[in-house]
N, C-alpha and C positions, 0 to 999 in steps of 0.2 A: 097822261103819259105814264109808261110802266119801266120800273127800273130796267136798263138794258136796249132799250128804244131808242133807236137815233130819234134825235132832239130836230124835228122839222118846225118852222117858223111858220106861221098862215095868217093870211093877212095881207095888206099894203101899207108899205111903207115911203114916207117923202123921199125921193132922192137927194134929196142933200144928207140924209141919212145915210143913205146904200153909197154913197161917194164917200161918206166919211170915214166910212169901215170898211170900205176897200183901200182909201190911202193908208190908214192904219196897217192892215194887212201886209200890201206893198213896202210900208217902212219896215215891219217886224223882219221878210224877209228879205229884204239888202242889208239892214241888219246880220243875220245868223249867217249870208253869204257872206258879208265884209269880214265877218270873223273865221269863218270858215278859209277864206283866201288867207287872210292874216296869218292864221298858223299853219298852212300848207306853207308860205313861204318861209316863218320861221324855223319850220322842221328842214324844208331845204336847205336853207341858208345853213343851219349847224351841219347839216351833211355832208355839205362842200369843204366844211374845214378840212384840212390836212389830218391823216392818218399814218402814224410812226408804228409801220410791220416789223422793223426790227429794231432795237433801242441797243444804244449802245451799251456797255458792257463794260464792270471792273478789268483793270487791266494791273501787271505789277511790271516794273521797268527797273534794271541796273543801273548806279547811278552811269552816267554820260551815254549811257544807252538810249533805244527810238521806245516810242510806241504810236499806235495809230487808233483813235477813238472812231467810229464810226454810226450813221442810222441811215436807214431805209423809210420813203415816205412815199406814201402817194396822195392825190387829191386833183384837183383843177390845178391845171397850171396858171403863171407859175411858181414852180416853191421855190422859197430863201429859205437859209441859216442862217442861225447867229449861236458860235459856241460861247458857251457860258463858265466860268471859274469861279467855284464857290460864290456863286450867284451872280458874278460880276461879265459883263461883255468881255470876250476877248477880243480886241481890234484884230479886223483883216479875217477874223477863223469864220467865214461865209460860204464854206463848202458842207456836202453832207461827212465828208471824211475830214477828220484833224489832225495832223501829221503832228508829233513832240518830237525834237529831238535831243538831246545831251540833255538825257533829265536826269534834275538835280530836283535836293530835298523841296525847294522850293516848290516846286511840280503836284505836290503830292497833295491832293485834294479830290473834291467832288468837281466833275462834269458835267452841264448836260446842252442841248440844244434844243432851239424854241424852231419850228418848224412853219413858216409863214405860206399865205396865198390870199388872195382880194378878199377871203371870206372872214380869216382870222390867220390866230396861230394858237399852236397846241405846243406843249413843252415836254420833253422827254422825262424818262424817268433818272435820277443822277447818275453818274459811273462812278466809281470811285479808283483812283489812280493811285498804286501803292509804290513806293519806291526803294526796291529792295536793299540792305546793305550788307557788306562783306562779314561773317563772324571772324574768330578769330585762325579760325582753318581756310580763311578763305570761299568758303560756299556765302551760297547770297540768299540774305533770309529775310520776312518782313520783318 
């Protein structure tokens, strides 16, 4: 045989040979298929996750004034909120919009919202909420 030559076999061989190299075979490729399925679904599965098109956004509020935090998601339905305060759950804040209102110093932190659906959840990027206060002229400054 000459380098470059497909490699042809000649001869007889027992079949319980040619059976054993064919199961062989058949195992390698359910094999490369089982993986090949495997990471087709796990590239699905992360694509299903929720995707946050608009994040919400620093905001600055007077005190006993409103403001309203918001995000934009898409993905498989369907999606939940959960708004967050300085990492913490806020009970009840289950909407994509969060309404404040009469904010006080207390108020004044990072934001964000985890954005859920059957595949996962993805978490926004923080907001940060300033809470402006009176100088002494009366204008409202951070």
């Amino acid at each position: 045989m000459k380098p470059g030559e497909p490699c042809i076999l000649r001869g007889r061989f027992p079949a319980a040979y040619i059976g054993a190299v064919t199961l062989i075979l058949r195992l390698r490729l359910a094999r490369l298929l089982s993986l090949a399925c495997l990471s087709a679904a796990t590239v699905a599965e992360a694509s299903s996750l929720p995707v946050i098109t608009t994040q919400p956004y620093s905001l600055a509020a007077v005190p006993g004034g409103s403001a309203t935090l918001s995000v934009t998601a898409t993905g498989l339905g369907p999606l939940t909120f959960q708004w967050r305060f300085n990492g913490t759950n806020i009970n009840g804040a289950t909407n994509a919009t969060l309404p404040l209102s009469n904010v006080q110093l207390s108020d004044k932190g990072f934001y964000s919202v985890l954005t859920r659906n059957p595949a996962g959840f993805v978490a926004s990027e923080p907001a940060y909420l300033h809470r402006l206060r009176p100088d002494i002229c009366g204008r409202f400054v951070p």
